[in-house]
mmCIF file as Biopython writes it, N, C-alpha, C and O atoms, coordinates in Angstrom:
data_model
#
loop_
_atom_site.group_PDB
_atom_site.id
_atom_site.type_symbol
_atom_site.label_atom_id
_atom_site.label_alt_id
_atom_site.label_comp_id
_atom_site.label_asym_id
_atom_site.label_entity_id
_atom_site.label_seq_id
_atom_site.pdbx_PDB_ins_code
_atom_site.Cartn_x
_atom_site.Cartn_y
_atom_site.Cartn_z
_atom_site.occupancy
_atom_site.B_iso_or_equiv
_atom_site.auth_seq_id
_atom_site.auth_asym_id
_atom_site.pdbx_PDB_model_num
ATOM 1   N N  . UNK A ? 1  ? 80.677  124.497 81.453 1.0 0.0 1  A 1 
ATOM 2   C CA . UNK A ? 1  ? 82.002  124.026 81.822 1.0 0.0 1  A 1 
ATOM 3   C C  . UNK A ? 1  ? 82.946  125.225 81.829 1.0 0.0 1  A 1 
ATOM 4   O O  . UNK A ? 1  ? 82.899  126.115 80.980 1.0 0.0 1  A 1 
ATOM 5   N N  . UNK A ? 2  ? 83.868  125.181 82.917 1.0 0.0 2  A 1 
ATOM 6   C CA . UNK A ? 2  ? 84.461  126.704 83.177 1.0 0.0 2  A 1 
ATOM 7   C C  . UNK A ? 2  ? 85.983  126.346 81.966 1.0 0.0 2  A 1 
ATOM 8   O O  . UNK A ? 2  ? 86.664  125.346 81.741 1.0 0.0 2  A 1 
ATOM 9   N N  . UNK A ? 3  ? 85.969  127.770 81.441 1.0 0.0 3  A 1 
ATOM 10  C CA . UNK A ? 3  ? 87.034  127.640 79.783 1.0 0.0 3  A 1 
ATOM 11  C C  . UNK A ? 3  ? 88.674  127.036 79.905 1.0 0.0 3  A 1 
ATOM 12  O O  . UNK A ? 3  ? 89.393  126.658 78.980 1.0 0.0 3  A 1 
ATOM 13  N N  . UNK A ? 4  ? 88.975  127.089 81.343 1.0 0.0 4  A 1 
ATOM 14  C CA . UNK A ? 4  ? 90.186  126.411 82.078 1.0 0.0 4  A 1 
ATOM 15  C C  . UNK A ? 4  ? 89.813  124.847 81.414 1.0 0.0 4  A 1 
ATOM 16  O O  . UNK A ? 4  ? 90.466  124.248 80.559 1.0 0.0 4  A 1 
ATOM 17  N N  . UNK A ? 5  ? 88.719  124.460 82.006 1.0 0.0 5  A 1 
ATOM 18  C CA . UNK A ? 5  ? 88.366  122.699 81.490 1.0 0.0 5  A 1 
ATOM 19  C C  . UNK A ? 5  ? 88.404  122.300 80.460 1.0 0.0 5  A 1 
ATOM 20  O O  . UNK A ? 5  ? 88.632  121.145 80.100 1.0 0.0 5  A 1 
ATOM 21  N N  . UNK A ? 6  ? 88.108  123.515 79.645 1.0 0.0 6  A 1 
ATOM 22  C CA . UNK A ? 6  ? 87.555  123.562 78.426 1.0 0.0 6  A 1 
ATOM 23  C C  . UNK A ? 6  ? 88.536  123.219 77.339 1.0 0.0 6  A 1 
ATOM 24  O O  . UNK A ? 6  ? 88.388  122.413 76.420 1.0 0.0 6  A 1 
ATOM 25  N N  . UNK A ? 7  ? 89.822  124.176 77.689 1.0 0.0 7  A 1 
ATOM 26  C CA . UNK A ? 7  ? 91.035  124.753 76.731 1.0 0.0 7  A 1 
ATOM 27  C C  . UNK A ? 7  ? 91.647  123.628 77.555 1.0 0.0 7  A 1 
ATOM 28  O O  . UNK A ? 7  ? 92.808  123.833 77.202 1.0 0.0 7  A 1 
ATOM 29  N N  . UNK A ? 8  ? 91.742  122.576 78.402 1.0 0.0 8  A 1 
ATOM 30  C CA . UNK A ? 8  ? 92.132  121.399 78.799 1.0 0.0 8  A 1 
ATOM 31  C C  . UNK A ? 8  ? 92.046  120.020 77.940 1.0 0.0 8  A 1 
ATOM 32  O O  . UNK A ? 8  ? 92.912  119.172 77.723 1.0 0.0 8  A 1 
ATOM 33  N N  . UNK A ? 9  ? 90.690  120.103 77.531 1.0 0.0 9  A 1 
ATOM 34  C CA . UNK A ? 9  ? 89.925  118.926 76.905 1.0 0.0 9  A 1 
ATOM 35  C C  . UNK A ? 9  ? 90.254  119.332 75.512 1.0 0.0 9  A 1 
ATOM 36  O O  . UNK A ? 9  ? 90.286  118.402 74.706 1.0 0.0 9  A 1 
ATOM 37  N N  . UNK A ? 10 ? 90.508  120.541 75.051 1.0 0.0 10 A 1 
ATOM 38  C CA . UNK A ? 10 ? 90.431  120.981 73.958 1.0 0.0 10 A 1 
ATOM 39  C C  . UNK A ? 10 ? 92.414  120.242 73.495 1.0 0.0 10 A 1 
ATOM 40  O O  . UNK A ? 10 ? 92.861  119.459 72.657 1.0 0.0 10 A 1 
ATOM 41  N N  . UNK A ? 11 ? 92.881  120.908 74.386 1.0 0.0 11 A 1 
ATOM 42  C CA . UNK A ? 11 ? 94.199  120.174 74.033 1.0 0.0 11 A 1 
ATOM 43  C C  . UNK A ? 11 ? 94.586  118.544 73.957 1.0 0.0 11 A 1 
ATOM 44  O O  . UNK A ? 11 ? 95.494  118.029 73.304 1.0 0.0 11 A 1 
ATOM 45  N N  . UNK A ? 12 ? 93.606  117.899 74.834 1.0 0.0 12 A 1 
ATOM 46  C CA . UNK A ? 12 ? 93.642  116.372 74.710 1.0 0.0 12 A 1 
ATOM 47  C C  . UNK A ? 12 ? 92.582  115.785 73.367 1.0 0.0 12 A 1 
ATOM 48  O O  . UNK A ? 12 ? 92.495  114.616 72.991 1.0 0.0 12 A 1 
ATOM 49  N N  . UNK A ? 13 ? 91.986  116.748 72.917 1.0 0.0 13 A 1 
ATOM 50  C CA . UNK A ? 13 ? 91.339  116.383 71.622 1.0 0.0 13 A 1 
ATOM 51  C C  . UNK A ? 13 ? 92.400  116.508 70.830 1.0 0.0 13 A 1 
ATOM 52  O O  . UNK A ? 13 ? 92.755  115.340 70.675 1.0 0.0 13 A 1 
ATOM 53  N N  . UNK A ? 14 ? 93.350  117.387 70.050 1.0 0.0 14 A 1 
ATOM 54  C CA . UNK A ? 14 ? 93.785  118.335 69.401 1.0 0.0 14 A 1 
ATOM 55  C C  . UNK A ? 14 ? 94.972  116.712 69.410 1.0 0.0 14 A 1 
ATOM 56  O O  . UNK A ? 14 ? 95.347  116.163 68.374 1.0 0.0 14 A 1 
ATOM 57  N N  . UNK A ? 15 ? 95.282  116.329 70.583 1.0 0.0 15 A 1 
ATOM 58  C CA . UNK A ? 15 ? 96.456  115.073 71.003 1.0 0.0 15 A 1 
ATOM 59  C C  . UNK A ? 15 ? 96.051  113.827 70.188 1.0 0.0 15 A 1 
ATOM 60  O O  . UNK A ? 15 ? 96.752  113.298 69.326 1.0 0.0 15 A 1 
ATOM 61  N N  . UNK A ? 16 ? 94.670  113.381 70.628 1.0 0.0 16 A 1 
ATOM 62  C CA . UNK A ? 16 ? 94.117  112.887 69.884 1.0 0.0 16 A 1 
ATOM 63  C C  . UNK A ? 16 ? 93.950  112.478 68.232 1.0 0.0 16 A 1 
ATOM 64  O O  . UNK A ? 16 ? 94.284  111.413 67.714 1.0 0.0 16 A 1 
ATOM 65  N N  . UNK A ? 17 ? 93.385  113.553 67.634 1.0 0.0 17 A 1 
ATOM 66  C CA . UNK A ? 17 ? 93.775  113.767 66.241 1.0 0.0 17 A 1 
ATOM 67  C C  . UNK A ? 17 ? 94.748  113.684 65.607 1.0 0.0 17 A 1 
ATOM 68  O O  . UNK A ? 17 ? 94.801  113.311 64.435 1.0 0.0 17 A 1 
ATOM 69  N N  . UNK A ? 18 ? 95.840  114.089 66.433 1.0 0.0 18 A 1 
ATOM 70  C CA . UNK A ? 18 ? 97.216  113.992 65.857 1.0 0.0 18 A 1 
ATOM 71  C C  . UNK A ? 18 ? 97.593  112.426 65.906 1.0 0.0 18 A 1 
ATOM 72  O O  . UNK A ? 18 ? 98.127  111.871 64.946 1.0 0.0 18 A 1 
ATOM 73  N N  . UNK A ? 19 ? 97.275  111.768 67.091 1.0 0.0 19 A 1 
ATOM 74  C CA . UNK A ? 19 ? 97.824  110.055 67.064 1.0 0.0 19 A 1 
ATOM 75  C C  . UNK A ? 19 ? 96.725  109.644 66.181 1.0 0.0 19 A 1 
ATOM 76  O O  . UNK A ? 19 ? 97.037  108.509 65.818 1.0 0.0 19 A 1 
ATOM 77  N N  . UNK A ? 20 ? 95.779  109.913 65.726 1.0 0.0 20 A 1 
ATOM 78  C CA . UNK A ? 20 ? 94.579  109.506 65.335 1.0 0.0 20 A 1 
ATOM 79  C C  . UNK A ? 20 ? 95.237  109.520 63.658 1.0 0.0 20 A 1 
ATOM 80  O O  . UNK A ? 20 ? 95.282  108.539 62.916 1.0 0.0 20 A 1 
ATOM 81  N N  . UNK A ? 21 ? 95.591  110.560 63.418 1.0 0.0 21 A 1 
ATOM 82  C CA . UNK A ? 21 ? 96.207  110.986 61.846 1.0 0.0 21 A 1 
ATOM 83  C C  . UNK A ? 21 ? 97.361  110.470 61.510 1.0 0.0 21 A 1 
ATOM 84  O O  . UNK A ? 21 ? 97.342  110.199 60.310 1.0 0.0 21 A 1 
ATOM 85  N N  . UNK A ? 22 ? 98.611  110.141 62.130 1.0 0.0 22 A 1 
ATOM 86  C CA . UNK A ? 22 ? 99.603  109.031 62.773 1.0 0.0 22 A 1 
ATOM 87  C C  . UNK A ? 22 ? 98.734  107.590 62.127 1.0 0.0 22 A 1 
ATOM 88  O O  . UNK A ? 22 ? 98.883  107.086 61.014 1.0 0.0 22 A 1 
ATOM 89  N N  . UNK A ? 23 ? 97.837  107.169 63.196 1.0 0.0 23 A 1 
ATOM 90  C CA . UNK A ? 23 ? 97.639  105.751 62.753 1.0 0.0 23 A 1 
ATOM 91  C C  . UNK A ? 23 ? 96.664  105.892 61.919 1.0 0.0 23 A 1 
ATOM 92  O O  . UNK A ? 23 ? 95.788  105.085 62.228 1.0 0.0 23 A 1 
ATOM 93  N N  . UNK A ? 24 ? 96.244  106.760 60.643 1.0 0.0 24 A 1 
ATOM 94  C CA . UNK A ? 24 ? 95.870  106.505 59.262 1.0 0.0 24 A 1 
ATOM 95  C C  . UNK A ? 24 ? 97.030  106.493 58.391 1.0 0.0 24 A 1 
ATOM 96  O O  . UNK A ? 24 ? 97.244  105.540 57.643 1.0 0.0 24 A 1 
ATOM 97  N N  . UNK A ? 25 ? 97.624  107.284 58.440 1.0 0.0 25 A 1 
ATOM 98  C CA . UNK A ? 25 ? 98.844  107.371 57.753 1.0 0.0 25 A 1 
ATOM 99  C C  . UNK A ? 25 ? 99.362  105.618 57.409 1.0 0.0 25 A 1 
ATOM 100 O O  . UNK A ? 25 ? 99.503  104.870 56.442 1.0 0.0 25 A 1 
ATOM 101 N N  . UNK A ? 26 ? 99.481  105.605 58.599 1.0 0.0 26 A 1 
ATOM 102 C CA . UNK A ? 26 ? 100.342 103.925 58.569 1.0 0.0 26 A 1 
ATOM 103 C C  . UNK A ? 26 ? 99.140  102.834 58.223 1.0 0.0 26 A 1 
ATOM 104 O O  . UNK A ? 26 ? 99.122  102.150 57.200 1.0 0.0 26 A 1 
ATOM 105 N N  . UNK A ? 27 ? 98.250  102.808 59.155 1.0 0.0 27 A 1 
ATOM 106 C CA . UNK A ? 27 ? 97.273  101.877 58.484 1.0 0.0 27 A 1 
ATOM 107 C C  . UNK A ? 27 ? 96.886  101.705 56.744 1.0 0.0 27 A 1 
ATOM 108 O O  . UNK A ? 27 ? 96.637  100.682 56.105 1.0 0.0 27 A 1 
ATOM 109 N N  . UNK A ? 28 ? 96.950  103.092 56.318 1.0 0.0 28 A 1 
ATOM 110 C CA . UNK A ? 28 ? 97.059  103.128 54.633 1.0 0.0 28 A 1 
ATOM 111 C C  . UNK A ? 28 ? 98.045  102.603 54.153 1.0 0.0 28 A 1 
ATOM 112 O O  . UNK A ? 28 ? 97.849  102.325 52.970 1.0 0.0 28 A 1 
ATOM 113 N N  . UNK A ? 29 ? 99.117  102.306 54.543 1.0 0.0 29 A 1 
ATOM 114 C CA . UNK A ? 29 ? 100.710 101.415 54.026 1.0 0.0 29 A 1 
ATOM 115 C C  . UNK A ? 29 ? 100.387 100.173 54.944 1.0 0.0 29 A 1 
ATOM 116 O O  . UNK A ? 29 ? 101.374 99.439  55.002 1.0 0.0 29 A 1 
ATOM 117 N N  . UNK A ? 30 ? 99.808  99.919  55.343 1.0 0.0 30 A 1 
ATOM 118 C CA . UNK A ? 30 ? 99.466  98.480  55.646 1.0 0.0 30 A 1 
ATOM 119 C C  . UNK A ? 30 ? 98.583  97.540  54.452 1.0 0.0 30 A 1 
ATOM 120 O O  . UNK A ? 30 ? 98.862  96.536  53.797 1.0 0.0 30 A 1 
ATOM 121 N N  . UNK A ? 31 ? 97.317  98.485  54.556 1.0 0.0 31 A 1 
ATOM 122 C CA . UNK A ? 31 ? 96.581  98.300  53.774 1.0 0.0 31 A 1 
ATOM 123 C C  . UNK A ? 31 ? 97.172  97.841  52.119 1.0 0.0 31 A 1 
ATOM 124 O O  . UNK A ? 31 ? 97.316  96.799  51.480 1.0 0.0 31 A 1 
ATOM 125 N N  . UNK A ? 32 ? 97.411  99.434  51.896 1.0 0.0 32 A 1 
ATOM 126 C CA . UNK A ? 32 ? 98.406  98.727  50.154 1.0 0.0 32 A 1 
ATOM 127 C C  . UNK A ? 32 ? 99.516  97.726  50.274 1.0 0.0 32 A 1 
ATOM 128 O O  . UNK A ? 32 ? 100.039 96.904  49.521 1.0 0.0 32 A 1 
ATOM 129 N N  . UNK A ? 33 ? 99.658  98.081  51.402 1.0 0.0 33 A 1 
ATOM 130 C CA . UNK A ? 33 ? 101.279 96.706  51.729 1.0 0.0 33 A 1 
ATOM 131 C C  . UNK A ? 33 ? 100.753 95.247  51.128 1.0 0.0 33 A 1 
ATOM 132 O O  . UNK A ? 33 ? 101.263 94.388  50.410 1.0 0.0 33 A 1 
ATOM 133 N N  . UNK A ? 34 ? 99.238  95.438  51.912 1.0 0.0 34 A 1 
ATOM 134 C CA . UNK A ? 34 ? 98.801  93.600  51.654 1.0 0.0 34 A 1 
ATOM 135 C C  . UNK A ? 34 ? 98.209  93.744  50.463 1.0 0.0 34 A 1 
ATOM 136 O O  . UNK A ? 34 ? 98.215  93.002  49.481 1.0 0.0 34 A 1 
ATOM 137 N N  . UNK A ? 35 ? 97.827  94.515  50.605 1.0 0.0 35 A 1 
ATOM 138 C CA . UNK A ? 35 ? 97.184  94.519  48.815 1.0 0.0 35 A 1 
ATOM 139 C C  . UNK A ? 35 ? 98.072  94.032  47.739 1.0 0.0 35 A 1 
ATOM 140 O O  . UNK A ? 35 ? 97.838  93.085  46.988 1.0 0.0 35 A 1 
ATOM 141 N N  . UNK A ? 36 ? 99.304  94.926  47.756 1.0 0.0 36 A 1 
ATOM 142 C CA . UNK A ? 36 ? 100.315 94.857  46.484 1.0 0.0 36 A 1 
ATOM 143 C C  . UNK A ? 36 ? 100.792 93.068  47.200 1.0 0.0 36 A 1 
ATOM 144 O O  . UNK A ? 36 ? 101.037 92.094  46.487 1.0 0.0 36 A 1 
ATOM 145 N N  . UNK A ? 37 ? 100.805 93.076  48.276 1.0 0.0 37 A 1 
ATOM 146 C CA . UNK A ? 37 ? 101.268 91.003  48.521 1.0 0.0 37 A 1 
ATOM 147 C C  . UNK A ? 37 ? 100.342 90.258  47.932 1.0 0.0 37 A 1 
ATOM 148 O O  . UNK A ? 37 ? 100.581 89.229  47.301 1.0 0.0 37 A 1 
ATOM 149 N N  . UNK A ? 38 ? 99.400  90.681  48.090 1.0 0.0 38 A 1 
ATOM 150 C CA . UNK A ? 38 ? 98.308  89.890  47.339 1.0 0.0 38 A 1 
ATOM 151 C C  . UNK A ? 38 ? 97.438  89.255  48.747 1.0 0.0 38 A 1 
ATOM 152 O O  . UNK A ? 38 ? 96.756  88.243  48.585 1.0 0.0 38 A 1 
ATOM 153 N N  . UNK A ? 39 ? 97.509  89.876  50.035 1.0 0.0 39 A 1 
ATOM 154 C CA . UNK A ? 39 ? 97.345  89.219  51.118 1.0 0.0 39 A 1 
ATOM 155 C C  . UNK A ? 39 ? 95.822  89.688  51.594 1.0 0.0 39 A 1 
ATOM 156 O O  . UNK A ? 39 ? 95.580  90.892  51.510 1.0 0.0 39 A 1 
ATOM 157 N N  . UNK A ? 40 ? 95.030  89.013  51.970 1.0 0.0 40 A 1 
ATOM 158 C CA . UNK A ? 40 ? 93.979  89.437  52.748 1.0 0.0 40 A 1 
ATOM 159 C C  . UNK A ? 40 ? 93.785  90.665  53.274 1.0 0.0 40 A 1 
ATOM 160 O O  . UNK A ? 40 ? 93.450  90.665  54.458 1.0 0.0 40 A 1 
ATOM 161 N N  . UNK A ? 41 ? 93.907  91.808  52.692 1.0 0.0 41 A 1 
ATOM 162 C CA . UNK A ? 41 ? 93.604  92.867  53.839 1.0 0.0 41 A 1 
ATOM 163 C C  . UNK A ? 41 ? 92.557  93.447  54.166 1.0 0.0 41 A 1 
ATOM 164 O O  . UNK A ? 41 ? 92.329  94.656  54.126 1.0 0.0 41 A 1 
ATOM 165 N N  . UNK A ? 42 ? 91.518  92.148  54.682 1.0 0.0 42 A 1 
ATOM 166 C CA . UNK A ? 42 ? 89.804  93.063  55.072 1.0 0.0 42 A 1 
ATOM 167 C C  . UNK A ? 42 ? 90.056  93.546  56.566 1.0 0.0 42 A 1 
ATOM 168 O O  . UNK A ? 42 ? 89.724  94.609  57.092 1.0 0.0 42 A 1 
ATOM 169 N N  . UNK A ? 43 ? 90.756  92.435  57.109 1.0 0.0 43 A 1 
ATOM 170 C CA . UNK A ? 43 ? 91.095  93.238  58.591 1.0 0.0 43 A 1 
ATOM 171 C C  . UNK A ? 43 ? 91.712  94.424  58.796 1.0 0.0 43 A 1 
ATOM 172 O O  . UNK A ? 43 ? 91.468  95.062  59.821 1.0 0.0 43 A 1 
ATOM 173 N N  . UNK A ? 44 ? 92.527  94.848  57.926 1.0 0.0 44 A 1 
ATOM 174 C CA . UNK A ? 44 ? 93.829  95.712  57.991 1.0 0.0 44 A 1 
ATOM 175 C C  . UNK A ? 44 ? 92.769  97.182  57.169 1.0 0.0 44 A 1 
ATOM 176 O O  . UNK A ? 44 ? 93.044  98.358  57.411 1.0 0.0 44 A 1 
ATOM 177 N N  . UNK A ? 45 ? 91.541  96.748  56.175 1.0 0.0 45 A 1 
ATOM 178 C CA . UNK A ? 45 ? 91.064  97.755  55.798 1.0 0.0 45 A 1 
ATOM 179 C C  . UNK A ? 45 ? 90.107  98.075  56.752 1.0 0.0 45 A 1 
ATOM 180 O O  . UNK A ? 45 ? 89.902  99.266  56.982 1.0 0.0 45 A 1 
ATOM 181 N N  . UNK A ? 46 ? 89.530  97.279  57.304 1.0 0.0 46 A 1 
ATOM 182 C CA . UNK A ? 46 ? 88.502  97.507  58.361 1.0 0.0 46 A 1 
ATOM 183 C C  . UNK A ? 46 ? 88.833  98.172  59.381 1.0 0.0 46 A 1 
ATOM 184 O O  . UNK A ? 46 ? 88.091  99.120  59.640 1.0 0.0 46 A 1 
ATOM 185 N N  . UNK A ? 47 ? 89.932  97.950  60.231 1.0 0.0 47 A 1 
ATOM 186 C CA . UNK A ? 47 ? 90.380  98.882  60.952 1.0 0.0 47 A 1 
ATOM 187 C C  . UNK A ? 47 ? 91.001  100.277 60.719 1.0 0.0 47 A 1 
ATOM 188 O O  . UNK A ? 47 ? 91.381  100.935 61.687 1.0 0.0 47 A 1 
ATOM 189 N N  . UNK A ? 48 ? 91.140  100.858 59.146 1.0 0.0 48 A 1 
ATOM 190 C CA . UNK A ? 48 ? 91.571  101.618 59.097 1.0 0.0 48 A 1 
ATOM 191 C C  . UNK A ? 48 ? 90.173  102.638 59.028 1.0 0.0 48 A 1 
ATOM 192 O O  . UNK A ? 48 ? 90.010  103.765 59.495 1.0 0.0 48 A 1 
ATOM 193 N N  . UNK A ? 49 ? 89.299  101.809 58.293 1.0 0.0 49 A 1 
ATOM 194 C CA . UNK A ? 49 ? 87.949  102.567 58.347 1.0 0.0 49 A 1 
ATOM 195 C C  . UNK A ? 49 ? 87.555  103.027 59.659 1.0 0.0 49 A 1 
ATOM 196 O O  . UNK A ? 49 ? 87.029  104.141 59.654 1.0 0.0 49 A 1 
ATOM 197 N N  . UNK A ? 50 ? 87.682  102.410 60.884 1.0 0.0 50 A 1 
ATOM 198 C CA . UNK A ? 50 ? 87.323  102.207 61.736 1.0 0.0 50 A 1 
ATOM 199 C C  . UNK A ? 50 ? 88.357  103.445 62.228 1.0 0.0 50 A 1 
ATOM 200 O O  . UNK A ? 50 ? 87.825  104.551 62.132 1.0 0.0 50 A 1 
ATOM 201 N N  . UNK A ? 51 ? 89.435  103.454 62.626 1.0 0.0 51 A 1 
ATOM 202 C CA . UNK A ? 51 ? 90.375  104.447 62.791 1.0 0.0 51 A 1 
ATOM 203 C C  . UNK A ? 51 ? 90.101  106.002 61.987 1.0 0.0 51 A 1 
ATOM 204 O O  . UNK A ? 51 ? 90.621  107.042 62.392 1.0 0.0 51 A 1 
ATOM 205 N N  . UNK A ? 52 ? 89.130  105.920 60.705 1.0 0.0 52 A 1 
ATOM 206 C CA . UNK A ? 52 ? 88.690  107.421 59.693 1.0 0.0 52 A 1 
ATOM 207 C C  . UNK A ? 52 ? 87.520  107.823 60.862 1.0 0.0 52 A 1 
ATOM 208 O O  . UNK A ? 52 ? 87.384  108.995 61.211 1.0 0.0 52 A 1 
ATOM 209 N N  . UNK A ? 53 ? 86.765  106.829 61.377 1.0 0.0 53 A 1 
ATOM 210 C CA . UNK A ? 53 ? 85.378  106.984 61.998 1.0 0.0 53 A 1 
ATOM 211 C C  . UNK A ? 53 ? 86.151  108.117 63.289 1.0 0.0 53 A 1 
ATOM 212 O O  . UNK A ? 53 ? 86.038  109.306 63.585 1.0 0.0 53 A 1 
ATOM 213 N N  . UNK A ? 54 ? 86.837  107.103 63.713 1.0 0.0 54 A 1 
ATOM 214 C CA . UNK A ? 54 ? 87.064  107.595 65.350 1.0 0.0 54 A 1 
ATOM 215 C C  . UNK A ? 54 ? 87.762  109.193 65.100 1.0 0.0 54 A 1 
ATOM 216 O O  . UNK A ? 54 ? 87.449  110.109 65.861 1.0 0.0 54 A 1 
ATOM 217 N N  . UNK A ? 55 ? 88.630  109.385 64.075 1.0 0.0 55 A 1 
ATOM 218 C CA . UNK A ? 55 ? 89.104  110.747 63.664 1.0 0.0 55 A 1 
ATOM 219 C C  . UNK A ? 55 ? 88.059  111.612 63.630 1.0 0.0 55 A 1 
ATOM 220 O O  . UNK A ? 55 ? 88.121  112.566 64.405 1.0 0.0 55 A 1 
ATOM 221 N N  . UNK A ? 56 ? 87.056  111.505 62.878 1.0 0.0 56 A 1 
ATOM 222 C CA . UNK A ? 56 ? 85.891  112.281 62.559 1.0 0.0 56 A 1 
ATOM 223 C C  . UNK A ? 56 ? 85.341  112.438 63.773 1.0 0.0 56 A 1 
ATOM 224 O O  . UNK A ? 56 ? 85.153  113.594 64.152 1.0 0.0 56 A 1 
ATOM 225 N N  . UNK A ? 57 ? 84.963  111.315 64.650 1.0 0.0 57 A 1 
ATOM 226 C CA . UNK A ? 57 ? 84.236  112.135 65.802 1.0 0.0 57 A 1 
ATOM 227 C C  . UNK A ? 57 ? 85.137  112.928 66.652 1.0 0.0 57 A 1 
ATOM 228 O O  . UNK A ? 57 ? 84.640  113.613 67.546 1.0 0.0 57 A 1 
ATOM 229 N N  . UNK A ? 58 ? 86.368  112.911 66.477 1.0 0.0 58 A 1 
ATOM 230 C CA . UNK A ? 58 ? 87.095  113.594 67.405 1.0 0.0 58 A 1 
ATOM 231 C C  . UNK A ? 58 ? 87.457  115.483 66.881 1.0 0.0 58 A 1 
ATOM 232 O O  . UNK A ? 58 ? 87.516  116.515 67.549 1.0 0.0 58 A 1 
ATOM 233 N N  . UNK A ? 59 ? 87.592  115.260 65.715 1.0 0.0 59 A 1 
ATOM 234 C CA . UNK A ? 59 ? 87.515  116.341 64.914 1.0 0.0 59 A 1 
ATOM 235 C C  . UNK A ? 59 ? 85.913  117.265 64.855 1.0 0.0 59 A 1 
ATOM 236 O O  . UNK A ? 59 ? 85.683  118.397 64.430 1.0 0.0 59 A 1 
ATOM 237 N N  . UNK A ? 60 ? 85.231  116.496 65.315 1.0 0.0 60 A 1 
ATOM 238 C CA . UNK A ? 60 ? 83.289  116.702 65.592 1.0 0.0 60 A 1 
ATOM 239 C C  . UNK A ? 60 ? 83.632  117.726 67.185 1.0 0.0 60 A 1 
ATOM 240 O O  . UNK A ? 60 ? 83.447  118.935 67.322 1.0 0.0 60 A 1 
ATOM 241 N N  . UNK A ? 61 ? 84.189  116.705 68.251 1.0 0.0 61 A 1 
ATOM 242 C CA . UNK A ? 61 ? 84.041  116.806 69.538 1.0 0.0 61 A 1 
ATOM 243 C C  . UNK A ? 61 ? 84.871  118.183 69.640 1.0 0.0 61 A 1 
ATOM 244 O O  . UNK A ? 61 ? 84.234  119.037 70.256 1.0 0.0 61 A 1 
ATOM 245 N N  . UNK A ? 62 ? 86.281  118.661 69.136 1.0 0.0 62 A 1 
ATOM 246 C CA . UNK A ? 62 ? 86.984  119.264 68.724 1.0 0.0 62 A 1 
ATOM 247 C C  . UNK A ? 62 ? 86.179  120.905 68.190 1.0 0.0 62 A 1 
ATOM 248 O O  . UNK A ? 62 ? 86.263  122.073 68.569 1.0 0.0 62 A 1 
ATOM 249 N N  . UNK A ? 63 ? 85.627  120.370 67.421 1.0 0.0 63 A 1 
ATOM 250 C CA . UNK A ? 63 ? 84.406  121.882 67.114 1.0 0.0 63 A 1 
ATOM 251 C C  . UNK A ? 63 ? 83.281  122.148 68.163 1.0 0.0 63 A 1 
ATOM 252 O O  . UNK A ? 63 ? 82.814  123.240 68.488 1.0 0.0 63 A 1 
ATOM 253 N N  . UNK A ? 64 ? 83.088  121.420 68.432 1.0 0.0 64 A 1 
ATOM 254 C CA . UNK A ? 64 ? 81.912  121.358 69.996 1.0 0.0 64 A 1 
ATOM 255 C C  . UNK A ? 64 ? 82.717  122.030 70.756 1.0 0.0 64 A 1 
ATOM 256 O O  . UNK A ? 64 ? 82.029  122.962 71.172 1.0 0.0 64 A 1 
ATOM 257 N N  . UNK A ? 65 ? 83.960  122.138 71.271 1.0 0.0 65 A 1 
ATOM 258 C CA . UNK A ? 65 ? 84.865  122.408 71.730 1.0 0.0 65 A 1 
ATOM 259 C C  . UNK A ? 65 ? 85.317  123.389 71.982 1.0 0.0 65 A 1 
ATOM 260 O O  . UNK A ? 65 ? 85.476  123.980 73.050 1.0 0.0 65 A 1 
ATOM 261 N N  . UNK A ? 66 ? 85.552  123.613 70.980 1.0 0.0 66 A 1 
ATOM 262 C CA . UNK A ? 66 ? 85.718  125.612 70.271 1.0 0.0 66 A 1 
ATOM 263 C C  . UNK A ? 66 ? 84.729  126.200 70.374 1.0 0.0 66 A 1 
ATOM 264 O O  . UNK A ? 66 ? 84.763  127.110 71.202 1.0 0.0 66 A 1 
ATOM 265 N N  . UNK A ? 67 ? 83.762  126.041 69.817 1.0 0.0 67 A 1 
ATOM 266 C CA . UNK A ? 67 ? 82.267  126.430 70.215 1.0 0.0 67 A 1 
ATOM 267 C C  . UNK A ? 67 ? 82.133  127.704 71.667 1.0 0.0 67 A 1 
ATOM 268 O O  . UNK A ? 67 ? 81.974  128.891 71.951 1.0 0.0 67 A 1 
ATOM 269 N N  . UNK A ? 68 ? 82.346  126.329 72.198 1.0 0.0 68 A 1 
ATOM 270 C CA . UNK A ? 68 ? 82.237  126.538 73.486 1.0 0.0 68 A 1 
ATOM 271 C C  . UNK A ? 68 ? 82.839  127.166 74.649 1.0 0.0 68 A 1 
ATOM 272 O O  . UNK A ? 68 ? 82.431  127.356 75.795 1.0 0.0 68 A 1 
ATOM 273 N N  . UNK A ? 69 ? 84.080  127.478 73.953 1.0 0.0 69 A 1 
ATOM 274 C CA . UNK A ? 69 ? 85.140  127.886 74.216 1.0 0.0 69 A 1 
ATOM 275 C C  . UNK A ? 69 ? 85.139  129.762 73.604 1.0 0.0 69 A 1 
ATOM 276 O O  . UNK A ? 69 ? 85.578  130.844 73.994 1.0 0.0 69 A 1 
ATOM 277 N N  . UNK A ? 70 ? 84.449  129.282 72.597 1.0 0.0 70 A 1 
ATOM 278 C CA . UNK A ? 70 ? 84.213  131.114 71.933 1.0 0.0 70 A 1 
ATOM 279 C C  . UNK A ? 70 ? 83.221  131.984 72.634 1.0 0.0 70 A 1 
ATOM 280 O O  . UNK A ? 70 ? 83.354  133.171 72.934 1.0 0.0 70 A 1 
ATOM 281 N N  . UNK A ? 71 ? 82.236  131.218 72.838 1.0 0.0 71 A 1 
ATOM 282 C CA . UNK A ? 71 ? 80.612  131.694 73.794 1.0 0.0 71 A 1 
ATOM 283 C C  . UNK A ? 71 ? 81.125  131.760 75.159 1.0 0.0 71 A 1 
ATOM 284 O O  . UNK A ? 71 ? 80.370  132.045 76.088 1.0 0.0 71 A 1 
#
């Protein structure tokens, strides 16, 4: 992939992570929000897990990235 594409994708990862780190932030004050209510929060924890997952692969794709970008 020519490093123009590269340092392209690399910046829409980098975008990524950042909204990605954004909605942990808040999903964690959701989470204790219902907690301290005393409210159900398997949905509200599940998606935040789910939101740690999607960070990690992007932070994965992100080093693939660079990688590739260094070579």
């Amino acid at each position: 992939m020519e490093k123009a594409c590269l340092k392209a994708n690399l910046a829409q990862v980098e975008e990524h992570i950042h909204r990605g780190e954004m909605h942990i932030i808040r999903q964690r004050e959701i989470v204790e929000e219902t907690q301290r209510l005393g409210v159900d929060h398997s949905t509200s924890a599940a998606l935040l897990e789910t939101f740690e997952l999607l960070l990690c692969q992007h932070r994965a794709h992100r080093e693939i990235l660079l990688r590739a970008i260094a070579s």
